[in-house]
Residue, then its C-alpha position, 0 to 999 in steps of 0.5 A: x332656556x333661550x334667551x327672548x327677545x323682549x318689547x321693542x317698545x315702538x312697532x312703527x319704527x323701521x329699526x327695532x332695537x331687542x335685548x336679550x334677557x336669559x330665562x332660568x324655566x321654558x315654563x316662565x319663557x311661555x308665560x310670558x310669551x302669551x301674556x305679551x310680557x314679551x315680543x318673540x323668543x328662541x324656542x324649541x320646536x316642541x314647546x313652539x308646537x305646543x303653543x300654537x295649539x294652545x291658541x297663541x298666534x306664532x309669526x315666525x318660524x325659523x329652524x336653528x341649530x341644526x349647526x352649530x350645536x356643541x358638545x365640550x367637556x370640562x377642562x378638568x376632566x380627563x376624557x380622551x375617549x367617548x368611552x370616557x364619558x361613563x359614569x358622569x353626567x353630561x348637561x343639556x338643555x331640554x328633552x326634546x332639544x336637537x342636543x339631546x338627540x344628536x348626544x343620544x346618538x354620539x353617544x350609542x356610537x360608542x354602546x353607551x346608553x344615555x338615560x336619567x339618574x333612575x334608569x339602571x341601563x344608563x351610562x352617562x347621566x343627562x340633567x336638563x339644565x338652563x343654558x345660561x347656567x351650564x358654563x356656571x355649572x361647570x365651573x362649580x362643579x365640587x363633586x367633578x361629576x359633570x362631564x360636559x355639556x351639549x347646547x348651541x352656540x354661544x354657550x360651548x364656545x363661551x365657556x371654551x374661552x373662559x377656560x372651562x371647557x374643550x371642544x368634543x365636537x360640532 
């Protein structure tokens, strides 16, 4: 999940100073996005959508990601091709991301079918993962079924710095 942006504390101020607090649950960044625990937050659009319907009174609106979305592969593997990318399983963020659809798409270039652990027609795996946990996940990795990871930056090219990953693509 994205990080939020938490109270600043004094609303008067011409400068604001915000610190940057990472959620494990978009569940928990909604909780505490409409009971004030915190100012403002990084979200998807659905979730933003959702809401506002729900009555909580969003501000701003700002499209990201369009750029600057990641798709790395584990360092260890040995993925050359995106035919290689069958079998395993690839991390991202959240269904209704912007990663999810443009891994959809990279993917069903190459005829591979993207689906769940259950869906028979799947050929690469996906497993909606926190984004501050997927370099962690990699990492991790003892039974070398991740693949890679598709998220927005910084995540991709922090864990290509860590040693843990390469790019694919951007």
């Amino acid at each position: 999940v994205s990080s939020c942006l938490a109270k600043d504390g004094d609303r008067s101020s011409k400068t604001a100073v915000f610190e940057a607090i990472p959620f494990n649950s978009w569940q928990k960044l909604s909780e505490d996005l409409t009971n004030g625990t915190i100012d403002g937050a990084f979200i998807t659009i659905p979730l933003a959508l959702d809401l506002f319907s729900k009555g909580l009174d969003i501000q701003l609106l700002m499209f990201t990601h369009r750029g600057g979305s990641v798709l790395v592969k584990k360092r260890s593997k040995n993925i050359q091709r995106i035919s290689d990318f069958k079998n395993r399983t690839v991390l991202i963020p959240e269904v209704l991301s912007v990663q999810h659809m443009l891994l959809h798409r990279f993917l069903s270039s190459a005829g591979l079918w993207l689906g769940s652990y259950e869906d028979k027609k799947a050929d690469v795996f996906k497993e909606q993962v926190s984004p501050c946990l997927m370099a962690e996940m990699l990492d991790q990795d003892t039974d070398d079924d991740i693949a890679g990871f598709a998220m927005a930056e910084p995540y991709g090219f922090s864990a290509i710095e860590a040693g843990l990953a390469d790019l694919v693509c951007k």
